[in-house]
C-alpha positions in Angstrom: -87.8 40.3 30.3 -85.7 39.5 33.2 -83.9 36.4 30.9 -82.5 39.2 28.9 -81.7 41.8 31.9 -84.5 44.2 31.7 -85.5 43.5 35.5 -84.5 47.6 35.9 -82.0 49.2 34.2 -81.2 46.2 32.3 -77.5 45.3 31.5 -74.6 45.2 29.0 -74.1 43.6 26.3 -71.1 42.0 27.9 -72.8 40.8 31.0 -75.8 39.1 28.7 -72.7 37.1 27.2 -71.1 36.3 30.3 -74.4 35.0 32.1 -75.3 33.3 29.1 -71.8 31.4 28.8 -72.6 30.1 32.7 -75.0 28.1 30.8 -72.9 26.4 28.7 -70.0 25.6 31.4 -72.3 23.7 33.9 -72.8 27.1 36.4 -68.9 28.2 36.4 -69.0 32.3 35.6 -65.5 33.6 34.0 -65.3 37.2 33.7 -65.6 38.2 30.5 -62.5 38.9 28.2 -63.0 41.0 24.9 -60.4 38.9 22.9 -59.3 36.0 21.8 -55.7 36.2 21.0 -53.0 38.2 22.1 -49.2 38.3 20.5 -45.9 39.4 21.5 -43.8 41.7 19.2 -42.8 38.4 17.7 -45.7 37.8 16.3 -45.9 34.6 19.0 -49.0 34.2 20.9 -49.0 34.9 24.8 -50.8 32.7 26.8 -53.5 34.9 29.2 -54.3 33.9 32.4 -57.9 33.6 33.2 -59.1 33.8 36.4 -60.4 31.3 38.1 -64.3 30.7 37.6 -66.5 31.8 40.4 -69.8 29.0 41.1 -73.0 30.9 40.0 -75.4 27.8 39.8 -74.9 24.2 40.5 -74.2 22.3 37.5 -77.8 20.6 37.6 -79.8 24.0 37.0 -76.9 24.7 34.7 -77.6 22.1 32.9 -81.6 21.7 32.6 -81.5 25.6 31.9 -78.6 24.7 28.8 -81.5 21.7 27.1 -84.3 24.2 27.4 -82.2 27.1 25.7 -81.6 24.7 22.9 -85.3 24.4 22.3 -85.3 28.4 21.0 -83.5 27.5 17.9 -85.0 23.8 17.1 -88.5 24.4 18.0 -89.0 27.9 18.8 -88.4 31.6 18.1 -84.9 31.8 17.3 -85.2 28.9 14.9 -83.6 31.4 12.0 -80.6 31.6 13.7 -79.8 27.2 13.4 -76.6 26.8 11.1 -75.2 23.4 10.9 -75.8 20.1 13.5 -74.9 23.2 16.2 -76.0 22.6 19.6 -77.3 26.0 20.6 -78.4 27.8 23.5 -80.4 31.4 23.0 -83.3 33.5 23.7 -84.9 36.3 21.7 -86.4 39.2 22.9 -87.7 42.5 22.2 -89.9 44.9 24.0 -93.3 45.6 23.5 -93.0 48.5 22.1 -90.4 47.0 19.6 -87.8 49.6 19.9 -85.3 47.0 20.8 -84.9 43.3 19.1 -81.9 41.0 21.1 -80.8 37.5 20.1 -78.2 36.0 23.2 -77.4 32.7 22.2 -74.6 30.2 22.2 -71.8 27.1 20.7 -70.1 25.3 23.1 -67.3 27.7 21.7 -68.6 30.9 21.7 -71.4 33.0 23.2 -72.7 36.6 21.9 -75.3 39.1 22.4 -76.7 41.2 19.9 -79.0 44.1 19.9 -80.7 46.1 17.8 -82.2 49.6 18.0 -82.9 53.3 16.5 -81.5 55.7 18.3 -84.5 58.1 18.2 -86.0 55.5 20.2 -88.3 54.3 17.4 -90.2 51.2 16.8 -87.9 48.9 14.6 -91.1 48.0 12.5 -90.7 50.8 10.3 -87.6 49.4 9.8 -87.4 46.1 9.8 -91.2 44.7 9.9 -91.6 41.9 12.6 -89.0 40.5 11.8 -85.6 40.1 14.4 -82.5 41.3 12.6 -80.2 40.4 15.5 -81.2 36.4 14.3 -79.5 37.2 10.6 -76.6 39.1 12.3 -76.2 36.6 14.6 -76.7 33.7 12.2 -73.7 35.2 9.9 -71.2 35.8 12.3 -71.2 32.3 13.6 -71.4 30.4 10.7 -68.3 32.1 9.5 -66.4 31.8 12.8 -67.5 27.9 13.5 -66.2 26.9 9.8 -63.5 24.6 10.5 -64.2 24.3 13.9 -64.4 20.6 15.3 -68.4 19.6 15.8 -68.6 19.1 19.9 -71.9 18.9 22.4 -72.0 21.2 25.9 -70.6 19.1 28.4 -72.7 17.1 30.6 -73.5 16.2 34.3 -74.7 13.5 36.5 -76.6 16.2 38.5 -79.0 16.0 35.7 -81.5 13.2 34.5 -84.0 13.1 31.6 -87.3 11.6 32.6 -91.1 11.1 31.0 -93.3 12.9 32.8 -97.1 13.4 32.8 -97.8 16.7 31.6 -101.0 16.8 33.4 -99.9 16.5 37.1 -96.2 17.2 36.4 -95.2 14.2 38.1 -93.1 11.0 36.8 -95.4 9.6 34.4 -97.4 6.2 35.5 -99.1 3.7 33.1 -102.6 6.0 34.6 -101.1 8.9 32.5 -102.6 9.7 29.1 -100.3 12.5 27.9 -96.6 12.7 28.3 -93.4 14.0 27.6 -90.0 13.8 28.3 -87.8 16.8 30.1 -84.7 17.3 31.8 -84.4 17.5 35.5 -82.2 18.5 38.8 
């Protein structure tokens, strides 16, 4: 699936997280960093300077594309991986084969990417049945990591609105539409 990098040789890991964490800071990319805390020989932490954030999307598709992600773990596949009142964004994914199972999801603290595989190149249901282990890995590491951690909601934009719409002609919904719903929009 080309929302988890498999448009041709797929990517890392790394670069999953990175895009995914776009997401969560209304379209600014920061190059990924594979720590959190550095200290000098005094035991004092050292402030790291990160670079300056590059524009990958405006903060409008940002956005939108942040309150449809959330929908994977209310309403959707990833729903084994909610903890908490957590505002999260994710996608799961596997291939049809099931040889590989990914969860890439999201706090407005921390983003991560997990994968799962046999080496052999194997299908994982002997394994784990239809089931997606990277949800429970997932799920574990980021309950423990958020304990403690001050409840907060992704930031938000004006480029954004929520409307009702009528889910028949897509359009802003009119008094002439019999079924609607309400989504967010650029």
């Amino acid at each position: 699936s080309l929302a988890l990098g498999g448009a041709s040789y797929g990517c890392s890991s790394i670069e999953l997280t990175a895009a995914y964490a776009t997401l969560g800071n209304l379209g600014y990319y920061y190059k990924p960093m594979t720590y959190t805390k550095v200290t000098d020989h005094k035991g004092e932490e050292v402030i790291l300077q990160q670079e300056k954030p590059s524009v990958a999307m405006s903060e409008g598709a940002s956005f939108v594309t942040n309150k449809m992600l959330q929908r994977v773990t209310t309403n959707g596949t990833g729903k084994a991986a909610a903890f908490g009142n957590w505002d999260i964004i994710s996608k799961t994914g596997s291939t049809t084969d099931t040889k590989d199972r990914w969860f890439v999801a999201g706090t407005p603290y921390y983003v991560s990417a997990v994968w799962f595989g046999i080496d052999e190149n194997e299908a994982m249901t002997k394994i784990y049945g239809g089931t997606n282990p990277a949800l429970r890995l997932w799920k574990a590491v980021f309950t423990e990591i958020h304990k403690g951690l001050e409840a907060k909601e992704f930031p938000e934009t004006d480029d954004a609105v929520m409307v009702k719409y009528c889910t028949t002609s897509g359009m802003v919904a009119n008094s002439g539409c019999s079924s609607t719903a309400v989504g967010w929009f650029k």
